[in-house]
N, C-alpha and C positions, 0 to 999 in steps of 0.2 A: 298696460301698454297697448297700441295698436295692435293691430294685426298687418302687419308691415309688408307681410309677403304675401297674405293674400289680395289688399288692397294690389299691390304693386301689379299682380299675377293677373287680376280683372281688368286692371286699367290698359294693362300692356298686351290682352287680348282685344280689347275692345278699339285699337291703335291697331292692328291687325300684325301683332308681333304672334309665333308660333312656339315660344319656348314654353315647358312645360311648369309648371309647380315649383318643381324638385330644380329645374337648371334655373328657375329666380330666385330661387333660396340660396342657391349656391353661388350663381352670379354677385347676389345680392354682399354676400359677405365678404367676397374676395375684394369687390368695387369699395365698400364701405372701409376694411381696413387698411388699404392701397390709397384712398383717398385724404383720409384721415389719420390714418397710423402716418403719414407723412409729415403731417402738425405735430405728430408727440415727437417724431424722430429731430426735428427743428428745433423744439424746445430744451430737450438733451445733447443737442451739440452746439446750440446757438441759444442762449439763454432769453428769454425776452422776445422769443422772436413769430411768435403766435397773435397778430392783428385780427380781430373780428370786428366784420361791419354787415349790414341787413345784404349788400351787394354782395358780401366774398360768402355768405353761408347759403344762397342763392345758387351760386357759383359752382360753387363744392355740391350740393346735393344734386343740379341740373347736368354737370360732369357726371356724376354717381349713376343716373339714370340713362343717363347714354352708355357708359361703359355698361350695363345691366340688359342693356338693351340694344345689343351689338346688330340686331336683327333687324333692325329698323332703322330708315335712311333718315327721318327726323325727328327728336324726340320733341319737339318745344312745345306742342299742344300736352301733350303726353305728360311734361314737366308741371305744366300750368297746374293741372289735372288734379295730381299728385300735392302738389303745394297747396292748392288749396281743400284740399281733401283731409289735408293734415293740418291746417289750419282751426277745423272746426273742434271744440272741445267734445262733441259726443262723439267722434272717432276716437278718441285716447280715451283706454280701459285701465282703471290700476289694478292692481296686485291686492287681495282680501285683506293684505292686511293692513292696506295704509290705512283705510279711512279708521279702523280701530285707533291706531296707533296717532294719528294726527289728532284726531278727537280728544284723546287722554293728553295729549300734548296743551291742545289749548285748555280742554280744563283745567290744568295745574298750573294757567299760567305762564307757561315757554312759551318763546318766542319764537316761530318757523319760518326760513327762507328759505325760499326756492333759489339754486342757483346753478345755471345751465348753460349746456354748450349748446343755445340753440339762438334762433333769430327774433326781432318781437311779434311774432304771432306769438308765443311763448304767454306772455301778457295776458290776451285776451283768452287764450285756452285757461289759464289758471283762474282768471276771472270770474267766469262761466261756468267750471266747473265744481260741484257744490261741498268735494271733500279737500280738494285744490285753492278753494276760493278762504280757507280758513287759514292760507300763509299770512305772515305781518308784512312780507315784502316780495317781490320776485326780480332776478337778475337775471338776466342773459349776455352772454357773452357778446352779441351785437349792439347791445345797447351801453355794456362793460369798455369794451373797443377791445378786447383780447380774450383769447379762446383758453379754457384749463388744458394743459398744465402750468401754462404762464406766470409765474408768480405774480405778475400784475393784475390779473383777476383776482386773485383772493386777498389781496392788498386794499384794491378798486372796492371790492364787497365790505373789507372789513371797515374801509371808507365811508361809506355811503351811508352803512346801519348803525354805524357809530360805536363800534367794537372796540372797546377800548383795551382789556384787556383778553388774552386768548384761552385762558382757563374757561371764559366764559361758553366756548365756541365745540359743538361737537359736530363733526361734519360725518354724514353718511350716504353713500353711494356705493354703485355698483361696478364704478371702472377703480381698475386696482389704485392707476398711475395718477388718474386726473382726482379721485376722490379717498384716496387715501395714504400713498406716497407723497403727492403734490402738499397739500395742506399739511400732512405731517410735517415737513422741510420749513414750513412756515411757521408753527409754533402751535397749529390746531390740533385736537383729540379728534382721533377719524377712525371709526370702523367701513370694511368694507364690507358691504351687501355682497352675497355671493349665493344665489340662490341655487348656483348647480352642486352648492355643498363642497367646491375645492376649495382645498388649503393650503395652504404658503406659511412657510415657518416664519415666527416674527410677526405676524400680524393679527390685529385684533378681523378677527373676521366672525359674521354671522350669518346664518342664511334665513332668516325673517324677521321682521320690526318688532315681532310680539317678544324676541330675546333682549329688547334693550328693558332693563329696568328704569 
């Protein structure tokens, strides 16, 4: 993954904001769940009700960096900045052990999709990137028209790749709700990634790719 907070932290010195490290990191996660935990809480009391499009994830992240950056009278160059900063794929770092794990995947012949709550830069980051570029398909929710937990997302997905049946389908992520609650309810096998090692009773959970057989 990025370095989220420290991209943010440079960008938002070099914008002449004064917050330090520690109050963007802190900023950073209140804005992020305030933002967004507001889509999960929608989709749990209004079913259906999570729309994504390249304008509203725009929207939602440009919001995010304002609220992060209370300091400063206007973020939109700041925004630009940011967006496309995270647009490019050698700013996104994975985790040691994907490329292991994606590798063995396509050797034996599985079929990997990328599918995410993000906008279509998403696309060309996966593109571009050389242990990323080995999925058979990639979905974002801007291009999907709806955000996870949406049941229409994973419906949209199972649409698209031609999932016929759900035995077929193992979903793995790192958000409990959108990546392993969510697609359970749908009929998918979903462990959740949880690499801080917490557990939740009842669920399949792992904290690295190297434990799936």
């Amino acid at each position: 993954m990025p370095d989220v907070v420290s991209a943010y932290f440079l960008a938002g010195q070099r914008h002449g904001s004064e917050l330090s490290k520690q109050d963007v990191k802190k900023r950073f996660r209140i804005a992020r769940r305030q933002r967004f935990g507001t889509y999960v809480v929608a989709s749990q009391t209004h079913p259906g009700s999570l729309p994504s499009s390249d304008e509203i994830e725009r929207m939602l992240w440009r919001d995010l960096i304002s609220d992060v950056f209370e300091d400063l009278d206007r973020v939109d160059e700041l925004f630009e900045q940011l967006w496309l900063h995270f647009a490019m794929a050698e700013n996104w770092q994975l985790y040691d052990d994907v490329e292991e794990c994606w590798s063995r995947l396509h050797a034996n012949g599985d079929r990997i999709v990328v599918a995410s709550n993000f906008d279509s830069r998403l696309l060309d980051i996966v593109a571009k990137h050389p242990t990323l570029a080995l999925a058979d398909a990639v979905y974002c929710s801007a291009e999907v028209g709806f955000r996870k937990p949406d049941p229409r997302f994973y419906e949209t997905v199972a649409t698209l790749f031609g999932i016929k049946d759900s035995d077929e389908v193992i979903m793995i992520g790192d958000d409990f709700e959108n990546d392993y609650v969510a697609p359970g309810r749908f009929g998918w096998r979903a462990f959740h990634l949880n690499r801080k090692h917490g557990v939740r009773p009842d669920e399949r959970v792992i904290s690295c790719l190297s434990q799936l057989s």
